[in-house]
N, C-alpha and C positions, 0 to 999 in steps of 0.2 A: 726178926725179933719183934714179937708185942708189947706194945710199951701201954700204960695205962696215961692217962693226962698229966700227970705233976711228973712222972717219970718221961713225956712225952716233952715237956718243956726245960728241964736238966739236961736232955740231950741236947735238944737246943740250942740253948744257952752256950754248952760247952765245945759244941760244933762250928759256932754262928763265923768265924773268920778261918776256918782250917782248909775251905773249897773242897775238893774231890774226894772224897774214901777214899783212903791208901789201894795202890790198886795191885793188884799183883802182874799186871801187865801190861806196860803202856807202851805203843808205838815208839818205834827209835825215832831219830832227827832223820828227817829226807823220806820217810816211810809214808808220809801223807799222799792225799789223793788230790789229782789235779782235778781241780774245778773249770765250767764255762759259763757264759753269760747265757741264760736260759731264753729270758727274753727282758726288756727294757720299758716301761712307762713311764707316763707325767703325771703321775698324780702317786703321793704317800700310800705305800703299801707295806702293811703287814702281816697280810696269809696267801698262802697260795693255793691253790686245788687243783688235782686232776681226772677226768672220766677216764677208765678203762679204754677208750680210743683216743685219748690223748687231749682232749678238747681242754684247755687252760682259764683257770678262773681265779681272779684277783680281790682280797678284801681289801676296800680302801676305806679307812676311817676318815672324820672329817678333824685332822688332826689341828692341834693350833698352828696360824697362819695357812695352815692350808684343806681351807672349809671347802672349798670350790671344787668338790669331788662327785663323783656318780657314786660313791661307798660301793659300789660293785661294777666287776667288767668282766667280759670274755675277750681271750682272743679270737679273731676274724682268720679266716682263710686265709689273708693278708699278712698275716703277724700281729696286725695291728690291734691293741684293745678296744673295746667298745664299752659304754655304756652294757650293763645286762641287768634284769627284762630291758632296758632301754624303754620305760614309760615312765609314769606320774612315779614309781618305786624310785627312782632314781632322781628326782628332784623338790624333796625339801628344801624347802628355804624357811630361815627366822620366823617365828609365828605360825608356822604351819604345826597341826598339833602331832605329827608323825604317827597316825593311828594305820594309815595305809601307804604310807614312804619311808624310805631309809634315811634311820636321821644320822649314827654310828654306828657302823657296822665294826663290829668288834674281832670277829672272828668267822669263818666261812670252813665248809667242810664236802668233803662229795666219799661216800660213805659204798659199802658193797651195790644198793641196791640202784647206783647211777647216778642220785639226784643232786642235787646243791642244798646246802644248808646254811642259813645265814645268821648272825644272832648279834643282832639289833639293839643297845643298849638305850634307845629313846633319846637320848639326850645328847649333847655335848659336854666336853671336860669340866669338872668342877673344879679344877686347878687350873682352866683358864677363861671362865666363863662364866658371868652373873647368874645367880638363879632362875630367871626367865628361860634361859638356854639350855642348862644344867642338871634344872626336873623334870624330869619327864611327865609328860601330860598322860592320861590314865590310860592306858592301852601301847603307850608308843613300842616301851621297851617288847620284846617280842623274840618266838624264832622264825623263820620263814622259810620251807622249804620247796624248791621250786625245779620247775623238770628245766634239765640240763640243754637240751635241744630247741623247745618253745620261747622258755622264760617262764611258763604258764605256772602260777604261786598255787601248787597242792595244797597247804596247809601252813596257816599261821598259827602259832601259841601264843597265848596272853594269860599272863596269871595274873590274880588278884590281890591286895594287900596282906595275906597272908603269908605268902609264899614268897611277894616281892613289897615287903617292908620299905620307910622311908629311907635310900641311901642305898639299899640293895642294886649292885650290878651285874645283867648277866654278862659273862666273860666268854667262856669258851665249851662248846659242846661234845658227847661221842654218843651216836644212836648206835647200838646192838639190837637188832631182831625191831622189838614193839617196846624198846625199854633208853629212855633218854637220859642222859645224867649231863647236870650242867653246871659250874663254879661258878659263884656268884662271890665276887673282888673287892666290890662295895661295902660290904658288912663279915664276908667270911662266912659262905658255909657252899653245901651242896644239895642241889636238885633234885630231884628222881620224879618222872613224868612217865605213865605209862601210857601209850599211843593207843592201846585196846580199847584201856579201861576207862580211860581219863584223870586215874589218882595220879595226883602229884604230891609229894612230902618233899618240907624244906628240913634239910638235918644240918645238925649242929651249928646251929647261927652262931654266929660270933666266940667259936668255945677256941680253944688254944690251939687244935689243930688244924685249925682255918684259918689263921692269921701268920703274918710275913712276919722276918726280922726283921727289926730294924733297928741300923746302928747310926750312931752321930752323920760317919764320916759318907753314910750311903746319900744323904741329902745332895739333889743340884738341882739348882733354879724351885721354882715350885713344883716338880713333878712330886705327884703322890705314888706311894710307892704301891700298887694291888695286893691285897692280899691273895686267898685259896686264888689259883689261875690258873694253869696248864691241866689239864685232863686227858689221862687215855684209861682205854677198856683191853685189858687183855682180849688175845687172840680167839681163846676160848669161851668170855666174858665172864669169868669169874671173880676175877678182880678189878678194880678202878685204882687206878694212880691217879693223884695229885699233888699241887707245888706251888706256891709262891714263886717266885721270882729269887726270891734269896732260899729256895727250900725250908727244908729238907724235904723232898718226894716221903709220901706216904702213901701208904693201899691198905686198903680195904675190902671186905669179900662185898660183891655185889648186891649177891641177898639179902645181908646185913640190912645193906642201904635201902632197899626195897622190903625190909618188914618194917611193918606200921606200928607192931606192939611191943618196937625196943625202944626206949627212950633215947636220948640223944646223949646224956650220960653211960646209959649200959653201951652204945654204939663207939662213941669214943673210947670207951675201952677195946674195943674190937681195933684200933687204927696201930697199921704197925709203921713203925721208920722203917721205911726202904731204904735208903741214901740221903748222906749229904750230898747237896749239889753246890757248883761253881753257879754266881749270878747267871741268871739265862732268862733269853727273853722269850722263846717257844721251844717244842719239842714236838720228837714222834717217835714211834714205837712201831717196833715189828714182831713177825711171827713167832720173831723166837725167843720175844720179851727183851730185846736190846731199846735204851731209851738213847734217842740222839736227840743234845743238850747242844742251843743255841748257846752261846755264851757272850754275856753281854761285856764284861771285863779283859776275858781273851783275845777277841776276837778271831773266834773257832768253832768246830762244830766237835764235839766229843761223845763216842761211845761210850754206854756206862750198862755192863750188861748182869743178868740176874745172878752172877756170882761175885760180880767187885771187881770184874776188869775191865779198865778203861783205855782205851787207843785215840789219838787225835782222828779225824777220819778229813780235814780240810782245813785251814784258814787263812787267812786274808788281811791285811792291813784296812782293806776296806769294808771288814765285816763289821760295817759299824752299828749297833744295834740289831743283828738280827734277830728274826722272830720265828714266827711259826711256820715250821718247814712241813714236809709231806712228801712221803714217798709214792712212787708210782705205781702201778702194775708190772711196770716192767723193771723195776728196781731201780730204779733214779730217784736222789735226794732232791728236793729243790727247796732252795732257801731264799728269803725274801729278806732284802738288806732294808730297815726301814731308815737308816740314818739319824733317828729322835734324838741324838745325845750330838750332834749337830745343829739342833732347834734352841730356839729363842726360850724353849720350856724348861730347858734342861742350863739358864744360865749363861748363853753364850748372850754377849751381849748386842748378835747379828746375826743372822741366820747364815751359816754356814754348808750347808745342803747341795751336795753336789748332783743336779738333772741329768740324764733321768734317771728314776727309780730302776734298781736291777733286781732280775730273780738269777740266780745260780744254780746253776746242777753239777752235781755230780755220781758218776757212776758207783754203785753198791759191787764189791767184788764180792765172793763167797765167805773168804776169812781178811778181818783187817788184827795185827795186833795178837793175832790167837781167838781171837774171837770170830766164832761163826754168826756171819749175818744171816736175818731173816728176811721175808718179800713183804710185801706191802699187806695190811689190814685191809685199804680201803677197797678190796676188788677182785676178782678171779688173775690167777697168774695167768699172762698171756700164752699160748703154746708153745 
């Protein structure tokens, strides 16, 4: 359905506490899938990444209370994580201007063509941290993409005050071909960077469909709530989904967002409601256009597929906050439990955080619920 902006925030409005689109098929009780502990870390994480031969890679922000992170790691031959590149990337400290270090790494990606993608917001929390820490110095925020084997940094992005306004944050990315699109949480809107060409357009800053709901009762502790956040690219790349954290998912045809001569009014008209969603705190998307929905309130992971059915596909008592999950090449879910609604940010008046951090997997059958799954975006299926 195409909804125009005033009609785009009625839905809204009318949606904003109902959680899931009616669905016409949801998993019975006992039908879920067993999950395992994928692997285990000390340091707050919330993404995960995998290469086509399996090589594992961890986003660690420098969350409050726990600054003392490399924001990025691999695992070792050993299991065990590491520092990744494991140089001067990996150790900001206060007063460093973060022009060539990871100061928060927000979000991480490894995409068809192998590599690691990083996307570095410059600064630290502005819900827990003085302005000093908070602004980013001019170049910090950034993407960074870097070969998967070396560490070796291909190419960094840096835009300028045009693009990344005072308050602007980049959140989370999806590169197709030569074509970048990335949510920016800070202010609400979206990206478009062409790798060829070097155009980059900011579309629709702060308009209605870039911004989260928010209700009384969603407040705890000071966390601020992100706006525009979750981003996928269809299989095809035709369209861009994105979402708030409290939804509703919207899409968008790609080219839309990639022509220069639509205004950001004419563009917003082009934005359709895909779904309502249940609170979620990351997602992923497969072949066959099924979105699997972190769930922050659940504690669950939920398919929600391009017709309005939804199946539980896992959950957990100790799904406590997760986030940004990612499929494999060989069809494995893996979910990154960040714990934040356990922290000191979120209200508690002790940190509550149970070591170590876990990533979970679990296996992708063919159909869960009536619904056929699809394989992984980010990569060639294995044979």
């Amino acid at each position: 359905m195409k909804i125009g902006r005033r009609r785009f925030m009625t839905a809204a409005a009318c949606t904003a506490a109902s959680g899931l689109l009616p669905a016409r098929g949801v998993s019975a009780a006992g039908a879920e899938l067993i999950h395992t502990v994928a692997a285990e870390i000390p340091w707050f994480c919330n993404q995960v990444a995998l290469t086509a031969k399996g090589d594992m890679f961890f986003g660690l922000p420098r969350y409050p209370d726990y600054d003392q992170t490399p924001c990025l790691a691999k695992r070792g031959a050993d299991g065990k994580p590491a520092a990744f590149p494991g140089n001067a990337w990996n150790e900001w400290k206060p007063g460093d201007d973060g022009f060539d270090s990871f100061v928060y790494v927000n979000s991480i990606h490894v995409f068809k063509e192998g590599t690691v993608w990083a996307v570095d917001q410059g600064a630290l929390r502005a819900d827990s941290y003085p302005p000093a820490l908070s602004e980013p110095h001019k170049g910090a925020q950034k993407l960074v993409q870097l070969d998967a084997d070396s560490g070796e940094v291909l190419r960094v992005l840096r835009f300028g005050d045009d693009i990344l306004p005072k308050g602007a944050k980049l959140n989370d990315l999806r590169v197709f071909g030569d074509h970048v699109y990335v949510t920016d949480s800070g202010l609400g809107a979206l990206i478009y960077h062409d790798l060829k060409t070097g155009v980059t357009l900011r579309r629709m800053s702060g308009s209605p469909e870039m911004q989260a709901k928010v209700e009384p009762n969603m407040q705890q502790g000071s966390h601020q709530t992100p706006k525009i956040d979750m981003i996928e690219v269809s299989d095809d790349g035709e369209w861009l989904y994105a979402a708030a954290p409290t939804g509703p998912f919207i899409r968008i045809k790609t080219a839309a967002l990639r022509d220069a001569s639509l205004s950001d009014d004419d563009l917003a008209e082009q934005v359709e409601e895909y779904a309502t969603i249940a609170r979620s705190g990351g997602c992923a998307l497969d072949t066959n256009g099924n979105l699997y929905l972190s769930e922050l309130d659940n504690k669950r992971v939920t398919i929600l597929s391009p017709t309005g059915e939804t199946a539980v596909l896992t959950s957990d008592d100790e799904f406590i906050s997760p986030d940004g999950s990612f499929i494999s090449v060989d069809r494995k879910l893996y979910i990154p439990v960040t714990q934040s609604r356990r922290t000191r940010l979120f209200g508690n008046k002790q940190d509550m955080v149970k070591r170590p951090w876990k990533i979970y997997v679990v296996d992708l059958p063919e159909t869960l619920g009536g619904i056929k799954l699809g394989a992984s975006l980010n990569g060639p299926s294995l044979p």
